[in-house]
C-alpha positions as a printed NumPy array, in Angstrom:
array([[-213.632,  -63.1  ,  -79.291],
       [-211.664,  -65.951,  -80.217],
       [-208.037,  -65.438,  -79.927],
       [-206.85 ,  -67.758,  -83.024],
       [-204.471,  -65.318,  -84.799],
       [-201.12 ,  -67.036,  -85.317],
       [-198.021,  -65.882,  -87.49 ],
       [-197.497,  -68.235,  -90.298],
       [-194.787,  -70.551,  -90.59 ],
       [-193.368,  -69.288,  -93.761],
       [-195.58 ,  -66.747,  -96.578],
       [-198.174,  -67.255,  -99.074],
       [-196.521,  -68.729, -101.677],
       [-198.621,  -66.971, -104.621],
       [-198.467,  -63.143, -102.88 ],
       [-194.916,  -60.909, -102.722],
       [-195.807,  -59.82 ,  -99.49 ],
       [-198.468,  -60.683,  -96.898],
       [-200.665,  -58.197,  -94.994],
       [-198.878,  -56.893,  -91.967],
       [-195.525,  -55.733,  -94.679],
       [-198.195,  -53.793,  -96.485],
       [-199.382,  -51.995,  -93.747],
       [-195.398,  -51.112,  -92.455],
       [-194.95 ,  -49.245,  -96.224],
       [-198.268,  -47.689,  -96.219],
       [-198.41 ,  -46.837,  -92.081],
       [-194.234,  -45.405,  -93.107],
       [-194.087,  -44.18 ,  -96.605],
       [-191.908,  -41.424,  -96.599],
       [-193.895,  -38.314,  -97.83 ],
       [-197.406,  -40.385,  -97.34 ],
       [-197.594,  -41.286,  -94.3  ],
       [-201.105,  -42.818,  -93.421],
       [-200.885,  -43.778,  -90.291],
       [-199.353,  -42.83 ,  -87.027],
       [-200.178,  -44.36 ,  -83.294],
       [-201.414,  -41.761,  -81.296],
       [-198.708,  -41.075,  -78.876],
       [-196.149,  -40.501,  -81.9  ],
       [-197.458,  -37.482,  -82.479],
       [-197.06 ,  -36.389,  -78.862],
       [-193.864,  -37.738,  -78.605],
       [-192.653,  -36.062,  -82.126],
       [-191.612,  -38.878,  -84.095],
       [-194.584,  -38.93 ,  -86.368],
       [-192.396,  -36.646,  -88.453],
       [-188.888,  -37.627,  -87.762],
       [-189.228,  -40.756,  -88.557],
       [-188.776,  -42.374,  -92.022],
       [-188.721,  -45.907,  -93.778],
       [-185.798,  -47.321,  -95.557],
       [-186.462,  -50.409,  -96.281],
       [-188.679,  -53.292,  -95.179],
       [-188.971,  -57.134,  -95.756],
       [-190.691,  -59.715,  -93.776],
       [-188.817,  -59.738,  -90.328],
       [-186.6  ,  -56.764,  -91.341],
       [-187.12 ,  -52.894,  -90.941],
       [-184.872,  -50.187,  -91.194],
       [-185.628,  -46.752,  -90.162],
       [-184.253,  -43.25 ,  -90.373],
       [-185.269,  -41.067,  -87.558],
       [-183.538,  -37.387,  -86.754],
       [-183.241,  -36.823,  -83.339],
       [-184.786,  -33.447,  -81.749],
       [-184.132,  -31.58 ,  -78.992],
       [-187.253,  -31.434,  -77.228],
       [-186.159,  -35.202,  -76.611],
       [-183.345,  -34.355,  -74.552],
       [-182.324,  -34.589,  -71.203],
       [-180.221,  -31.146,  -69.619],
       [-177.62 ,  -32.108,  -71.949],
       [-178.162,  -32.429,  -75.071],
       [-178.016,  -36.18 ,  -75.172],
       [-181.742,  -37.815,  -76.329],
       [-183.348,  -39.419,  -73.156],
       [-182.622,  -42.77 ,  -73.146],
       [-186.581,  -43.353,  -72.2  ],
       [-187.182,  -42.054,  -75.865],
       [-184.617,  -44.512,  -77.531],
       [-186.619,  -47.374,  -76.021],
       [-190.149,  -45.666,  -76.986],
       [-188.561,  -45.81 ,  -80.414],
       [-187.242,  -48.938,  -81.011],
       [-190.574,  -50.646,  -79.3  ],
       [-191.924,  -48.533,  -82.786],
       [-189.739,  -50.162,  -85.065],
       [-190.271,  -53.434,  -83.054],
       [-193.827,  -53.63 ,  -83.763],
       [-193.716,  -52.47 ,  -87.372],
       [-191.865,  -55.219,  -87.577],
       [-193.611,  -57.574,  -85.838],
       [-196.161,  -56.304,  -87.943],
       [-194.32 ,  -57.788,  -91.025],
       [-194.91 ,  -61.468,  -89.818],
       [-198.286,  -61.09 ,  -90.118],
       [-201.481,  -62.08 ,  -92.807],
       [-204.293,  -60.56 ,  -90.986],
       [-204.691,  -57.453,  -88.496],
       [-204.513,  -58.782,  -85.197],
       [-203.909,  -57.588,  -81.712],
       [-199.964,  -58.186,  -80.477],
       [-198.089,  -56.617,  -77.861],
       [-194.702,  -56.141,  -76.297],
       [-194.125,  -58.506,  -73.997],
       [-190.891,  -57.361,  -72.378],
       [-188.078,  -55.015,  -73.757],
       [-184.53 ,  -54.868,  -72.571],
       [-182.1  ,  -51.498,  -73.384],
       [-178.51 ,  -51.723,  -73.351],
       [-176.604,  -47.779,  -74.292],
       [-173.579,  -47.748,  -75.533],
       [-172.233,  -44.251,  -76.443],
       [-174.016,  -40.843,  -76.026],
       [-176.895,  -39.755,  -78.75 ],
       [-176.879,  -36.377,  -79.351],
       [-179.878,  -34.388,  -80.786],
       [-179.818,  -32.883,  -84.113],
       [-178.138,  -36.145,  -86.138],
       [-179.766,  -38.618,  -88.083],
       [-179.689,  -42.023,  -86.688],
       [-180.029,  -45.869,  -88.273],
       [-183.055,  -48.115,  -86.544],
       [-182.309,  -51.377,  -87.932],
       [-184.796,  -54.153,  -86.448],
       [-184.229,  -57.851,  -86.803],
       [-186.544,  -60.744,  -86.343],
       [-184.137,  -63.086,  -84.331],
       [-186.846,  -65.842,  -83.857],
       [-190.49 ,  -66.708,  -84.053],
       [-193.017,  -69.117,  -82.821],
       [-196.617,  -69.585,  -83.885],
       [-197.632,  -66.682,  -81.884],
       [-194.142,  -64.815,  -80.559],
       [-190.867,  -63.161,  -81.742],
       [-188.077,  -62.239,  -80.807],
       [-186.868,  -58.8  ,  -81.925],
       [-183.153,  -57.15 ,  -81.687],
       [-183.232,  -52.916,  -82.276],
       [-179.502,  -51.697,  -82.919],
       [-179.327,  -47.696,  -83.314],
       [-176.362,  -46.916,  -85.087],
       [-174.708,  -43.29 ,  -85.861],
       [-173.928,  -42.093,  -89.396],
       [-170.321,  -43.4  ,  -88.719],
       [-172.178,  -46.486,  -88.549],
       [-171.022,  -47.13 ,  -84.201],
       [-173.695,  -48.593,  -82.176],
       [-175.58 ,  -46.312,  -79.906],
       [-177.846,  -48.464,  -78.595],
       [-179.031,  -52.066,  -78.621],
       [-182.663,  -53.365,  -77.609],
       [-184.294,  -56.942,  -77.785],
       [-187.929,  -57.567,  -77.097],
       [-190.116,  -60.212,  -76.707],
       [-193.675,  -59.87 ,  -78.659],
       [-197.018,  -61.99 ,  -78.821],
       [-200.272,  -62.376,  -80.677],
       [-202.666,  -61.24 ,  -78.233],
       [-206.387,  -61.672,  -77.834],
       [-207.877,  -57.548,  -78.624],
       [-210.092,  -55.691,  -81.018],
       [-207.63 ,  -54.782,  -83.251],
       [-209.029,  -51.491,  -84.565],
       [-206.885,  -48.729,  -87.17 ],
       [-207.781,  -45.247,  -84.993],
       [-205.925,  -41.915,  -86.377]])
């Protein structure tokens, strides 16, 4: 297969919003969710997890933190912080995009800041920094309801050649 998926330059002029930011308010619709990848089930986000808001290169999430996500503490592992902001990452990633198409992370860096207890709501607010024809750039910042930064996370992502195949 021919890898020749790229991420346009700028969007379609004559459409409000291309493929890939479709898919992020289906795949996240709060109450109609359509779509989950596999492992968010497992994990428990798949219901924890709720969009509020999206744009091309922006997405902002809600997600309420559960215990089983813990470490001895009460504090949320920081292993699942970075499993969640490589979610909002790709969604949007996902927003950058006119076609489905395979695209990956490519590396992810985590930087914690203050404690995150279970059983509070939390801010996932995910930035496109910068983009090239067939990689971004992506910052995660988890913030508390006092609006303090928990966490911070920036990834790099790329087009990749794959069957890109919806599986639920």
């Amino acid at each position: 297969m021919p890898d020749t998926a790229t991420i346009p330059s700028t969007p379609a002029p004559d459409t409000a919003e291309n493929w890939g930011l479709t898919a992020v308010r289906t795949a996240l619709a709060p109450g109609g969710r359509t779509y989950d990848l596999p492992f968010m089930k497992t994990a428990g986000f798949s219901d924890s997890i709720e969009l509020t808001h999206a744009e091309q290169g922006r997405v902002t999430l809600s997600w309420h933190a559960e215990a089983p996500l813990n470490s001895y503490d009460g504090i949320v592992h920081g292993g699942m912080q970075t499993a969640l902001a490589d979610i909002a990452q790709g969604h949007a990633f996902s927003t950058l995009i006119d076609a489905p198409c395979g695209f990956s992370t490519v590396d992810l860096t985590s930087r914690y800041l203050r404690p995150m207890p279970s059983g509070q709501s939390y801010e996932v607010d995910t930035t496109v920094l910068e983009k090239t024809k067939r990689t971004a750039i992506i910052e995660t910042v988890i913030r508390r309801s006092d609006g303090k930064t928990v966490s911070r996370f920036v990834g790099n992502w790329q087009v990749v050649q794959r069957d890109f195949q919806l599986k639920n």
